[in-house]
mmCIF entry with sequence, helices, sheets and N, C-alpha, C, O atoms, coordinates in Angstrom:
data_MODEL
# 
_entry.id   MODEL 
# 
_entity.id                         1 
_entity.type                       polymer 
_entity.pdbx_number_of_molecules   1 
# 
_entity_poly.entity_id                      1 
_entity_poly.type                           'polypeptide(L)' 
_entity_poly.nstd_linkage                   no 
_entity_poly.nstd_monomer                   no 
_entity_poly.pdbx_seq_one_letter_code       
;(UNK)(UNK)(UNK)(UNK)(UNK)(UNK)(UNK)(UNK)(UNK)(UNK)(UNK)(UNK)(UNK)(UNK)(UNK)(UNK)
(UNK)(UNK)(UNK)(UNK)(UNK)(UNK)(UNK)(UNK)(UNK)(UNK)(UNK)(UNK)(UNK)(UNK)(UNK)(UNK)
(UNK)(UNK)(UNK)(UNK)(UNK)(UNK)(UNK)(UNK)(UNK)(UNK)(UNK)(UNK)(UNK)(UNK)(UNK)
;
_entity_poly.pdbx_seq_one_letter_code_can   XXXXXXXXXXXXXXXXXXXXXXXXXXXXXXXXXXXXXXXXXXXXXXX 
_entity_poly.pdbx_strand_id                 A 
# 
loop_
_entity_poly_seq.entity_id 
_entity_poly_seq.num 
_entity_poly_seq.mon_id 
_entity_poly_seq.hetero 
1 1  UNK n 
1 2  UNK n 
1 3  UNK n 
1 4  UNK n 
1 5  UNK n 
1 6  UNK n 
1 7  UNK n 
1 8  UNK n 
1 9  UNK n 
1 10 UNK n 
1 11 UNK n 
1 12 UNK n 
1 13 UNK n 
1 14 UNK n 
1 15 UNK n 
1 16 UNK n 
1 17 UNK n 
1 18 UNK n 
1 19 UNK n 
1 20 UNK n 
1 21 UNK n 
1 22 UNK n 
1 23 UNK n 
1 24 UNK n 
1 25 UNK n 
1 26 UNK n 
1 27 UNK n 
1 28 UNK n 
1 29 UNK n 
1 30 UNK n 
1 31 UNK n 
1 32 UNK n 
1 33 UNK n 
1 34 UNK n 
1 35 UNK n 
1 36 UNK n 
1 37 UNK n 
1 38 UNK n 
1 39 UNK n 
1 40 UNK n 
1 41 UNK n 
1 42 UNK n 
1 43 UNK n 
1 44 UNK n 
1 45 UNK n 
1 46 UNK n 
1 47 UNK n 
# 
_struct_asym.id          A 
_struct_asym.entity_id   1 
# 
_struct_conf.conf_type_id            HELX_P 
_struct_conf.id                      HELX_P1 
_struct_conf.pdbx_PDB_helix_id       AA1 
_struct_conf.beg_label_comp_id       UNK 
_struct_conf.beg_label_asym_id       A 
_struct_conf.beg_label_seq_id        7 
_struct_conf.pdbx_beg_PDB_ins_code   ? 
_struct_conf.end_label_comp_id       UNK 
_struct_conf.end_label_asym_id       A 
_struct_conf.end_label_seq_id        45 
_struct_conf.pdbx_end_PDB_ins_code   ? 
_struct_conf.beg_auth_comp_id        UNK 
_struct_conf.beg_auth_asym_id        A 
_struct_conf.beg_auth_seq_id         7 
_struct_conf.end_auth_comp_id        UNK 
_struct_conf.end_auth_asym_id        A 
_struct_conf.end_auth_seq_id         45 
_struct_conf.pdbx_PDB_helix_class    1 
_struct_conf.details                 ? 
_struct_conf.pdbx_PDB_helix_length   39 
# 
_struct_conf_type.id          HELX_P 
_struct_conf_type.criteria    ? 
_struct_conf_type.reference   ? 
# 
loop_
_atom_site.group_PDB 
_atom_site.id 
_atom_site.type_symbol 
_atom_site.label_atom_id 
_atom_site.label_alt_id 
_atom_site.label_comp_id 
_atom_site.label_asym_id 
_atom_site.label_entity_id 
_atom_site.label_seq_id 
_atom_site.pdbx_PDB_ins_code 
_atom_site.Cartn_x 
_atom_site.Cartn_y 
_atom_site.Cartn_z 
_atom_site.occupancy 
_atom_site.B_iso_or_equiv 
_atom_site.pdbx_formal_charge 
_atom_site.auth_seq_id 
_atom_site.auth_comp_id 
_atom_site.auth_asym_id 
_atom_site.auth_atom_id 
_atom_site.pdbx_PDB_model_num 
ATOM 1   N N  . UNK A 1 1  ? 56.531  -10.893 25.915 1.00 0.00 ? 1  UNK A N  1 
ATOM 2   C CA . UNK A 1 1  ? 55.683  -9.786  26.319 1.00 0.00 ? 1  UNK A CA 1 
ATOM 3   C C  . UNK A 1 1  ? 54.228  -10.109 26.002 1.00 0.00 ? 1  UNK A C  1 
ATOM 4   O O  . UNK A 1 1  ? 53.788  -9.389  25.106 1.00 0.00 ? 1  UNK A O  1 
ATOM 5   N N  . UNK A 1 2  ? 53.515  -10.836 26.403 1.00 0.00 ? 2  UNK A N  1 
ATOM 6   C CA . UNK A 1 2  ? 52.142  -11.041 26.659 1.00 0.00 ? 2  UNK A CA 1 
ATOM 7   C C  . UNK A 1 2  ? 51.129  -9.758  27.225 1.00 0.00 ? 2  UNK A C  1 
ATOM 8   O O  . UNK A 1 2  ? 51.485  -9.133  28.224 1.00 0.00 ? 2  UNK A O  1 
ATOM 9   N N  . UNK A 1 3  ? 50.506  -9.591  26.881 1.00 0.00 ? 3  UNK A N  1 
ATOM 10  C CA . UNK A 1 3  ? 49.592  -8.230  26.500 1.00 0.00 ? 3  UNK A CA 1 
ATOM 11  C C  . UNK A 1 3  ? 48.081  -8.874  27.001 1.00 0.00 ? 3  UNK A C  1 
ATOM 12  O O  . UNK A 1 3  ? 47.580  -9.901  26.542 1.00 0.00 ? 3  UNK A O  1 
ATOM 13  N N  . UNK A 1 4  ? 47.507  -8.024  28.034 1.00 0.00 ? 4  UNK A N  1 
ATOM 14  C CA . UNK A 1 4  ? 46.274  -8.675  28.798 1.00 0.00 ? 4  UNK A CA 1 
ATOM 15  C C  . UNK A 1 4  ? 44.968  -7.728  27.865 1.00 0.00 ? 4  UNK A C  1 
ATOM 16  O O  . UNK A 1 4  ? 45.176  -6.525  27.706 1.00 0.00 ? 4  UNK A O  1 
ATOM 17  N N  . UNK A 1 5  ? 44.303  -8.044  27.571 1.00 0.00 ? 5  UNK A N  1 
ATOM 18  C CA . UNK A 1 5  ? 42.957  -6.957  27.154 1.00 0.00 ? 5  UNK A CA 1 
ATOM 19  C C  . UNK A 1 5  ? 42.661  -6.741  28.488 1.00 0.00 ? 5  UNK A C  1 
ATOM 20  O O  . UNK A 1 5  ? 42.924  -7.325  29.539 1.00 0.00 ? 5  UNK A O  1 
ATOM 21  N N  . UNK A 1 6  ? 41.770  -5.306  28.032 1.00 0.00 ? 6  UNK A N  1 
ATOM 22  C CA . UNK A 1 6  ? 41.091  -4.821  29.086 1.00 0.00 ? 6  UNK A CA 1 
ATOM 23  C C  . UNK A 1 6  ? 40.125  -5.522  29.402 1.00 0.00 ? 6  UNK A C  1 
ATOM 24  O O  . UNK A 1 6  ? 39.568  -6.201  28.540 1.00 0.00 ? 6  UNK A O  1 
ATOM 25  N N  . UNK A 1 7  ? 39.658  -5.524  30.837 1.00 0.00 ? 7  UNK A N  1 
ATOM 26  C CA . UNK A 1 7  ? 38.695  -6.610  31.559 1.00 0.00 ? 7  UNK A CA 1 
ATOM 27  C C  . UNK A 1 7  ? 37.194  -6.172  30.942 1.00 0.00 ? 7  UNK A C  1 
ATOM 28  O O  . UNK A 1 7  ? 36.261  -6.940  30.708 1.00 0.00 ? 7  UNK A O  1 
ATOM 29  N N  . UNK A 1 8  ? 37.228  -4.722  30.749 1.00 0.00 ? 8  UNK A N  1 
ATOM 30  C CA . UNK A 1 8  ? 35.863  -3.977  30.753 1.00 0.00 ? 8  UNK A CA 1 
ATOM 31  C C  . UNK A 1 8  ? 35.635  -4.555  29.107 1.00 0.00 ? 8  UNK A C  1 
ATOM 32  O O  . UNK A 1 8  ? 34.606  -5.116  28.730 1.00 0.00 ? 8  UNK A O  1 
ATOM 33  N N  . UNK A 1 9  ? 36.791  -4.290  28.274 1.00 0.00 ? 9  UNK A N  1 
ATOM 34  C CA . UNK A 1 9  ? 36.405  -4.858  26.887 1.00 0.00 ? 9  UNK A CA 1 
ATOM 35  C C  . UNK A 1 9  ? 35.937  -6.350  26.747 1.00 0.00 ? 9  UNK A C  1 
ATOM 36  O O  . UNK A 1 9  ? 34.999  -6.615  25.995 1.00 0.00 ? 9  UNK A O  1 
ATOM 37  N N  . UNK A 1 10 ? 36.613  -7.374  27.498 1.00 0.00 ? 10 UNK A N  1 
ATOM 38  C CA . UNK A 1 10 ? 36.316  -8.339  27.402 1.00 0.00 ? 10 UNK A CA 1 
ATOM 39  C C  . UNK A 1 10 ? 35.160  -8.676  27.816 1.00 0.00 ? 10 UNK A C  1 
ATOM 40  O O  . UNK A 1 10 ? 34.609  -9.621  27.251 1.00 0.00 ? 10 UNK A O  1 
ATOM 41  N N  . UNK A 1 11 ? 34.539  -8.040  28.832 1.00 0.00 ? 11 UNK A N  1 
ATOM 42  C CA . UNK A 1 11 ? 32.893  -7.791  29.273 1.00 0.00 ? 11 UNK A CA 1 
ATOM 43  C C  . UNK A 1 11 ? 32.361  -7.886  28.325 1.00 0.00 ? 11 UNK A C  1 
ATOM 44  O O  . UNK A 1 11 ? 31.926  -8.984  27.979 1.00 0.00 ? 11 UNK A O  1 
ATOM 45  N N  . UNK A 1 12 ? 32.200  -6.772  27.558 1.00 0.00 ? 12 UNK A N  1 
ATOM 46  C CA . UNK A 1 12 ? 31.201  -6.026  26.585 1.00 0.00 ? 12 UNK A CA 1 
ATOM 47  C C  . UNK A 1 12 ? 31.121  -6.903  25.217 1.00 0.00 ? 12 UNK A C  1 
ATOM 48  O O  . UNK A 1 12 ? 30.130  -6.914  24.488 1.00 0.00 ? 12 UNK A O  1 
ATOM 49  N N  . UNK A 1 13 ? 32.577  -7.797  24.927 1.00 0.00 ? 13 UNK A N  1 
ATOM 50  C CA . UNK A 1 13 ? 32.593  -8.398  24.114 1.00 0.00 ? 13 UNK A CA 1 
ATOM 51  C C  . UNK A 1 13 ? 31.610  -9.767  24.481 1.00 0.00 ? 13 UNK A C  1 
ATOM 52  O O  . UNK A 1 13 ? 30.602  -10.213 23.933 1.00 0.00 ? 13 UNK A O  1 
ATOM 53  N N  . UNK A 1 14 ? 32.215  -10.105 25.395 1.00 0.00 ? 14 UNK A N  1 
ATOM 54  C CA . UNK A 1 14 ? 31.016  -11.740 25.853 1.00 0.00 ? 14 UNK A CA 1 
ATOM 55  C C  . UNK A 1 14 ? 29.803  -10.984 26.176 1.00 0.00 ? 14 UNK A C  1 
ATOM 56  O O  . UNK A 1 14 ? 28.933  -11.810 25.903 1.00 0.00 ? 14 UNK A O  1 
ATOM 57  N N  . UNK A 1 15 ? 29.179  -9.896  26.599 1.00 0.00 ? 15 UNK A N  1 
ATOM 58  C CA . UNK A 1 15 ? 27.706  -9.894  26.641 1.00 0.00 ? 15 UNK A CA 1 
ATOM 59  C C  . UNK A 1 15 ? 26.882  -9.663  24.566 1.00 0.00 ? 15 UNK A C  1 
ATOM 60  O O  . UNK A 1 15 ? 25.835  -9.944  23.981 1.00 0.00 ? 15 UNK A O  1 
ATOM 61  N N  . UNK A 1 16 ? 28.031  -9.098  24.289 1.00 0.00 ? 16 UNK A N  1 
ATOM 62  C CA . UNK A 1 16 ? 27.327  -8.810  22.988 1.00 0.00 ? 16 UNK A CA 1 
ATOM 63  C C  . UNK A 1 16 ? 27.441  -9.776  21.957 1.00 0.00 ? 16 UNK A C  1 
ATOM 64  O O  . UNK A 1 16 ? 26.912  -9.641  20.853 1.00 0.00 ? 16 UNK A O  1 
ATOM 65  N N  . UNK A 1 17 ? 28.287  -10.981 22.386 1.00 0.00 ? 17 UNK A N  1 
ATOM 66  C CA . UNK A 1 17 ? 28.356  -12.666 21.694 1.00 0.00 ? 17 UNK A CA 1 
ATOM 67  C C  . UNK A 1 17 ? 26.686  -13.211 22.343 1.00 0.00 ? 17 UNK A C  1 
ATOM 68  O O  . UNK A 1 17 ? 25.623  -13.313 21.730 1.00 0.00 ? 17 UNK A O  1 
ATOM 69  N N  . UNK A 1 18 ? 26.884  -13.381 23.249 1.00 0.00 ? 18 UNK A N  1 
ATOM 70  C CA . UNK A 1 18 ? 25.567  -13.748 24.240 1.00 0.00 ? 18 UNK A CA 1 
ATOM 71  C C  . UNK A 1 18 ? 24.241  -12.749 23.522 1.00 0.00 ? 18 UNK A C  1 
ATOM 72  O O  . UNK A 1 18 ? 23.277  -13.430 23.173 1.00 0.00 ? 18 UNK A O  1 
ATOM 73  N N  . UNK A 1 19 ? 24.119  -11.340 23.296 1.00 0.00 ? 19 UNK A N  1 
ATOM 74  C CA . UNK A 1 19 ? 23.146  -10.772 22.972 1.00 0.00 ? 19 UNK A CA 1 
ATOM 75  C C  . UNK A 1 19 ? 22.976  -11.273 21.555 1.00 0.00 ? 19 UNK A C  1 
ATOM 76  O O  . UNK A 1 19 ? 21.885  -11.830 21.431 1.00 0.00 ? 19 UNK A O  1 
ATOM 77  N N  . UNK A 1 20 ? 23.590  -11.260 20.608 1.00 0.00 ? 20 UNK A N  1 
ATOM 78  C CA . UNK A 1 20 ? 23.747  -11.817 19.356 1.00 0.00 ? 20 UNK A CA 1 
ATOM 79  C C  . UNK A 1 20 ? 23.222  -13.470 19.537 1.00 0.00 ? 20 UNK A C  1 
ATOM 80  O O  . UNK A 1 20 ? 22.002  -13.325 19.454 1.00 0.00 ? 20 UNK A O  1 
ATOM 81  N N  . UNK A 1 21 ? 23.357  -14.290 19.648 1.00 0.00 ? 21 UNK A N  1 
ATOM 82  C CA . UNK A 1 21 ? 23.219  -15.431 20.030 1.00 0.00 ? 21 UNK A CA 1 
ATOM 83  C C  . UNK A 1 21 ? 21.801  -15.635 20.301 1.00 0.00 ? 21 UNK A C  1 
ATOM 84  O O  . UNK A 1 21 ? 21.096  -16.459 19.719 1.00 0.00 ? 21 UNK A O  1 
ATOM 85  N N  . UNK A 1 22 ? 21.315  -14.598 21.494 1.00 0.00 ? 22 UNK A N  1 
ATOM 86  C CA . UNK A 1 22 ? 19.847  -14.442 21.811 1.00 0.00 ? 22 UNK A CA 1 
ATOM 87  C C  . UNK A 1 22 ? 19.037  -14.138 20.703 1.00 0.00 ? 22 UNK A C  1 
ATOM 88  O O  . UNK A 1 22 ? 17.915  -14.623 20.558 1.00 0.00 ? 22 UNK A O  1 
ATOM 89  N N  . UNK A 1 23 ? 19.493  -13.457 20.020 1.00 0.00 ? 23 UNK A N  1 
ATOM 90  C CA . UNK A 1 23 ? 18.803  -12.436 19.132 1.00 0.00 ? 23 UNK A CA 1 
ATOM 91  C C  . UNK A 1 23 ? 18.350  -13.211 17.625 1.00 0.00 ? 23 UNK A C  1 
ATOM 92  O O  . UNK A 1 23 ? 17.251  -13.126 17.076 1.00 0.00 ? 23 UNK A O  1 
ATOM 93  N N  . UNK A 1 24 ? 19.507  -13.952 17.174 1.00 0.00 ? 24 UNK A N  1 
ATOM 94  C CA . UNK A 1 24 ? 19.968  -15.495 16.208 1.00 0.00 ? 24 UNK A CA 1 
ATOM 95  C C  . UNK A 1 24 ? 18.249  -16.049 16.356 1.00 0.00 ? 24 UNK A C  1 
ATOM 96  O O  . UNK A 1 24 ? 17.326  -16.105 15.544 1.00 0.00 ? 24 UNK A O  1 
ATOM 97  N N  . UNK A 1 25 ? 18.415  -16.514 18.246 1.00 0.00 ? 25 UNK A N  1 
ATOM 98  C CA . UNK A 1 25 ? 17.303  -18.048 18.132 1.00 0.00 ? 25 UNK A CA 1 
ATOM 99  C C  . UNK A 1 25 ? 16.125  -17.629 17.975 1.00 0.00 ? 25 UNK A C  1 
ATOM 100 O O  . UNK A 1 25 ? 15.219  -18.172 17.342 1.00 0.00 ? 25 UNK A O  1 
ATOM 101 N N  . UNK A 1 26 ? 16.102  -16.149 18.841 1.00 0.00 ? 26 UNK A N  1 
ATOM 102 C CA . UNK A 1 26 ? 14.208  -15.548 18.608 1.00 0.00 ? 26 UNK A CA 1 
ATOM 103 C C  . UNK A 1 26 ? 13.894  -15.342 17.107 1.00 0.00 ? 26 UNK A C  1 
ATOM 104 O O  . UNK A 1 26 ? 12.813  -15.705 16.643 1.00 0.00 ? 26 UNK A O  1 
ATOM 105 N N  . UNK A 1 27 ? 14.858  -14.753 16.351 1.00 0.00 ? 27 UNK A N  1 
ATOM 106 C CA . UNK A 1 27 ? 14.482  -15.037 15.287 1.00 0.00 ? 27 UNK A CA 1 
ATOM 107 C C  . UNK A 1 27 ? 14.102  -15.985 14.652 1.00 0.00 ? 27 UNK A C  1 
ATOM 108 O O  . UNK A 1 27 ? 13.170  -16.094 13.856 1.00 0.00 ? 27 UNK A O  1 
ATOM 109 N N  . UNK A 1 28 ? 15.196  -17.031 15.183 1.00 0.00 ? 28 UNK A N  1 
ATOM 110 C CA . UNK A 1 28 ? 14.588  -18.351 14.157 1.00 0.00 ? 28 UNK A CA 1 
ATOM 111 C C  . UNK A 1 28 ? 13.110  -19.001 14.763 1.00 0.00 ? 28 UNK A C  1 
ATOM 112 O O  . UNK A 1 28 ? 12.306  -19.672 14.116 1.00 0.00 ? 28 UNK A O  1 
ATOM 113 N N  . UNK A 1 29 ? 13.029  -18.682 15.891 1.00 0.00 ? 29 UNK A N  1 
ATOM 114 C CA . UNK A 1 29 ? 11.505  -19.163 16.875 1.00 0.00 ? 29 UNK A CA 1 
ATOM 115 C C  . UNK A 1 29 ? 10.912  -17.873 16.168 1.00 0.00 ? 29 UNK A C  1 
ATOM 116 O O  . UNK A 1 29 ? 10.646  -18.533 15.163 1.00 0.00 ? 29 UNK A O  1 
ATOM 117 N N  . UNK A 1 30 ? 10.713  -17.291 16.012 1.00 0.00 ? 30 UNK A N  1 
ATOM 118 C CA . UNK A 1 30 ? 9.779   -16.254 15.269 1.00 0.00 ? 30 UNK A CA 1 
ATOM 119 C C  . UNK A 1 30 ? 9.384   -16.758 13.998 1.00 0.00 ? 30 UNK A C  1 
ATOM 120 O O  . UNK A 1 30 ? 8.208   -17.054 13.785 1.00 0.00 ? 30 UNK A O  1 
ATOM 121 N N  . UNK A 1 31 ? 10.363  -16.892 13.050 1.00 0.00 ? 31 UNK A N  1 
ATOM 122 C CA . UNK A 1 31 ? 9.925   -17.562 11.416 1.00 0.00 ? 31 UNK A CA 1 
ATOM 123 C C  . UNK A 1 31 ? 9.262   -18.903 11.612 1.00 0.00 ? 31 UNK A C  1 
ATOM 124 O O  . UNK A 1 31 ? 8.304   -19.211 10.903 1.00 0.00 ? 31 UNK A O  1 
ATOM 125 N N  . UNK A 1 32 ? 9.825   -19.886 12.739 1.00 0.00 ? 32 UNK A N  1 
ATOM 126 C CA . UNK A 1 32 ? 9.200   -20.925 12.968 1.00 0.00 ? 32 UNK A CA 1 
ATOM 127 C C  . UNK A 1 32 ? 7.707   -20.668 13.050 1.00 0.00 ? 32 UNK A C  1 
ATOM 128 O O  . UNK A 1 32 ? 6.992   -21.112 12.152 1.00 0.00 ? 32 UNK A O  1 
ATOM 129 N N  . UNK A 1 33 ? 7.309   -20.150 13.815 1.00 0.00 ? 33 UNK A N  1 
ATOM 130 C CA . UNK A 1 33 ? 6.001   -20.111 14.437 1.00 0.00 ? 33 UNK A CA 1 
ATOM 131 C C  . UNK A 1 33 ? 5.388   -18.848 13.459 1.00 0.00 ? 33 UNK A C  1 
ATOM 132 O O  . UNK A 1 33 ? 4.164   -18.718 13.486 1.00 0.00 ? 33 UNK A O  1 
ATOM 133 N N  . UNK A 1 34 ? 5.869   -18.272 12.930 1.00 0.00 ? 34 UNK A N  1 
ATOM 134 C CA . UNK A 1 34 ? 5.173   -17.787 11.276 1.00 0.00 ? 34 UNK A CA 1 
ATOM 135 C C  . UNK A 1 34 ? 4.813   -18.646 10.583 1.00 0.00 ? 34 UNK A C  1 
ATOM 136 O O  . UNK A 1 34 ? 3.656   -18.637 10.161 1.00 0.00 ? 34 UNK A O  1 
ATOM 137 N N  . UNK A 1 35 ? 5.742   -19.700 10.239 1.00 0.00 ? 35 UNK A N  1 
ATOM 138 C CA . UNK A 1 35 ? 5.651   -20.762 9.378  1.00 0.00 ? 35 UNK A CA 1 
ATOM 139 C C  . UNK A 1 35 ? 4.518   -21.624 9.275  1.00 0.00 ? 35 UNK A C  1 
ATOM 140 O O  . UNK A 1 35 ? 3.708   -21.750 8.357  1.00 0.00 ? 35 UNK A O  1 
ATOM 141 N N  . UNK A 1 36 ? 4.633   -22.383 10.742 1.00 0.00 ? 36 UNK A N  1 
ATOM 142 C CA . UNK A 1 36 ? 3.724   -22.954 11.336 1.00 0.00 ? 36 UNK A CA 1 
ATOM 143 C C  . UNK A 1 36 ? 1.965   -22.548 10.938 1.00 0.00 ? 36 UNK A C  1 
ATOM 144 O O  . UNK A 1 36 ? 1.016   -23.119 10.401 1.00 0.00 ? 36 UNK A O  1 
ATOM 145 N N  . UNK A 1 37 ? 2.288   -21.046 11.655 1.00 0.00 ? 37 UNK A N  1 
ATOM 146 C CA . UNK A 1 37 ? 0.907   -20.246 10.973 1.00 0.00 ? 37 UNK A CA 1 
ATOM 147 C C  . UNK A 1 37 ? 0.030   -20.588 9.353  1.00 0.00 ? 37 UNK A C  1 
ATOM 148 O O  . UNK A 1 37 ? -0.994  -21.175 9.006  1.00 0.00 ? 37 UNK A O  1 
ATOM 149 N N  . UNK A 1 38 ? 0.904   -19.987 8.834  1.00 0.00 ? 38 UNK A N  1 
ATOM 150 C CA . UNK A 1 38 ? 0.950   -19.963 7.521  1.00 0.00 ? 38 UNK A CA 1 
ATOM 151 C C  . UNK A 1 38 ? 0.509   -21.303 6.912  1.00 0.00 ? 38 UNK A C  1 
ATOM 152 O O  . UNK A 1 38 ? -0.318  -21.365 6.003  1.00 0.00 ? 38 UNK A O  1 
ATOM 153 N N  . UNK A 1 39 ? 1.063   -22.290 7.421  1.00 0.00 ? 39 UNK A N  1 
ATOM 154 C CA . UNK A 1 39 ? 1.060   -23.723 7.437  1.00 0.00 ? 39 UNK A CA 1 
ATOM 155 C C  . UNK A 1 39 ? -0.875  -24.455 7.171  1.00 0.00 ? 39 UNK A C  1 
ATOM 156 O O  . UNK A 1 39 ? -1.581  -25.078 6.378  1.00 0.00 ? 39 UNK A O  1 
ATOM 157 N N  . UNK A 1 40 ? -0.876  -23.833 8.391  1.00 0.00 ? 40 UNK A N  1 
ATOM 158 C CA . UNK A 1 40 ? -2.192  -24.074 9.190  1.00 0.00 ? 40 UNK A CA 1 
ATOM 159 C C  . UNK A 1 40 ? -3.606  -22.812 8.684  1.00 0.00 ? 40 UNK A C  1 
ATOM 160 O O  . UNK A 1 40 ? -4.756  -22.776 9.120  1.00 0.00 ? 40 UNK A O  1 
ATOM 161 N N  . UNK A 1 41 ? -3.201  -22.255 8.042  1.00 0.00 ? 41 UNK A N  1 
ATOM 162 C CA . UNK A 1 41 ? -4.228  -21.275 7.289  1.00 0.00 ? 41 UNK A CA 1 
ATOM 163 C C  . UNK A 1 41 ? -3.974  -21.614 5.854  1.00 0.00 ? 41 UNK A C  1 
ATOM 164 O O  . UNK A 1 41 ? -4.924  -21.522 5.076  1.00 0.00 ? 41 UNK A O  1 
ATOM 165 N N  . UNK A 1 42 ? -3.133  -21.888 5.535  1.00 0.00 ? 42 UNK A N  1 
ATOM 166 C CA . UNK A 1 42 ? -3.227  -23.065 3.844  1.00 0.00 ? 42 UNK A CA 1 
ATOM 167 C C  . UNK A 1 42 ? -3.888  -24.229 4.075  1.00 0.00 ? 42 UNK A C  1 
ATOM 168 O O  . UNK A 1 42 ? -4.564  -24.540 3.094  1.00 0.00 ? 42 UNK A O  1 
ATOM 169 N N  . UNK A 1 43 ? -3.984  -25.172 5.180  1.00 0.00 ? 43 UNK A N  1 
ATOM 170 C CA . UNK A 1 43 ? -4.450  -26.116 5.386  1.00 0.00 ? 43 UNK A CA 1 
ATOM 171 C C  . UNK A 1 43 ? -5.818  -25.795 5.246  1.00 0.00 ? 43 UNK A C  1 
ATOM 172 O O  . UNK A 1 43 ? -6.389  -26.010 4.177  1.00 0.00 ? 43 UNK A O  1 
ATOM 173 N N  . UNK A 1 44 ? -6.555  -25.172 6.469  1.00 0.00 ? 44 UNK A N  1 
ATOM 174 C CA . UNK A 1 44 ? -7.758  -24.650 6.684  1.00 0.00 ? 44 UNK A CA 1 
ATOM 175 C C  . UNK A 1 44 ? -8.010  -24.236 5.380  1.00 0.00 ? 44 UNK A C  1 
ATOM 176 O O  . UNK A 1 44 ? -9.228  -24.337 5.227  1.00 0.00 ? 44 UNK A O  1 
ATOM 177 N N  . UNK A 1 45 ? -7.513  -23.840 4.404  1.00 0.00 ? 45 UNK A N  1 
ATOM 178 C CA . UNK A 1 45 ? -8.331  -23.042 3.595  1.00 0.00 ? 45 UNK A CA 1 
ATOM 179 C C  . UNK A 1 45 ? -8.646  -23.964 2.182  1.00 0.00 ? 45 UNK A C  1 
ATOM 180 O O  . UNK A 1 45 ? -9.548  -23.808 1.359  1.00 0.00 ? 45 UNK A O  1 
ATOM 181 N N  . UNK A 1 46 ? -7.456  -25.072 2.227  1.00 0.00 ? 46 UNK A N  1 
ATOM 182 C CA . UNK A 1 46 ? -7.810  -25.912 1.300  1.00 0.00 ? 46 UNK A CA 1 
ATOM 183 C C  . UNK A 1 46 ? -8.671  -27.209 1.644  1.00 0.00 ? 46 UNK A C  1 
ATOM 184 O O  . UNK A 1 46 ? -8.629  -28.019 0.718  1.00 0.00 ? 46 UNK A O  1 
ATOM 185 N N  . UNK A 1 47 ? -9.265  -27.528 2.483  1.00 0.00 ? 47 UNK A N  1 
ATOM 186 C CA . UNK A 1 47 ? -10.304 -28.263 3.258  1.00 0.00 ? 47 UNK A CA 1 
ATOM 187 C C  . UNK A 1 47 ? -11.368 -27.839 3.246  1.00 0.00 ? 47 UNK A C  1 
ATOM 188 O O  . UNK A 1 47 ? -12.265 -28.407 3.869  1.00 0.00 ? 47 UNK A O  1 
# 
């Protein structure tokens, strides 16, 4: 007796793996390019 999920659940589940996922890299491209910042105004300021 094999048991199918619902199609609509399985939707909602792969868009919200995919939204999660999205959400993961901008963050990490966000701290990056904070970093970066930060980086570059310690530099500047000790020169």
């Amino acid at each position: 007796m094999d048991v199918e999920p619902a199609p609509r659940k399985a939707i909602v589940a792969f868009l919200l793996d995919r939204a999660n996922s999205l959400g993961m890299i901008l963050i990490i491209g966000f701290l990056m390019m904070i970093t970066m910042v930060l980086s570059t105004v310690v530099a500047y300021l000790v020169t």
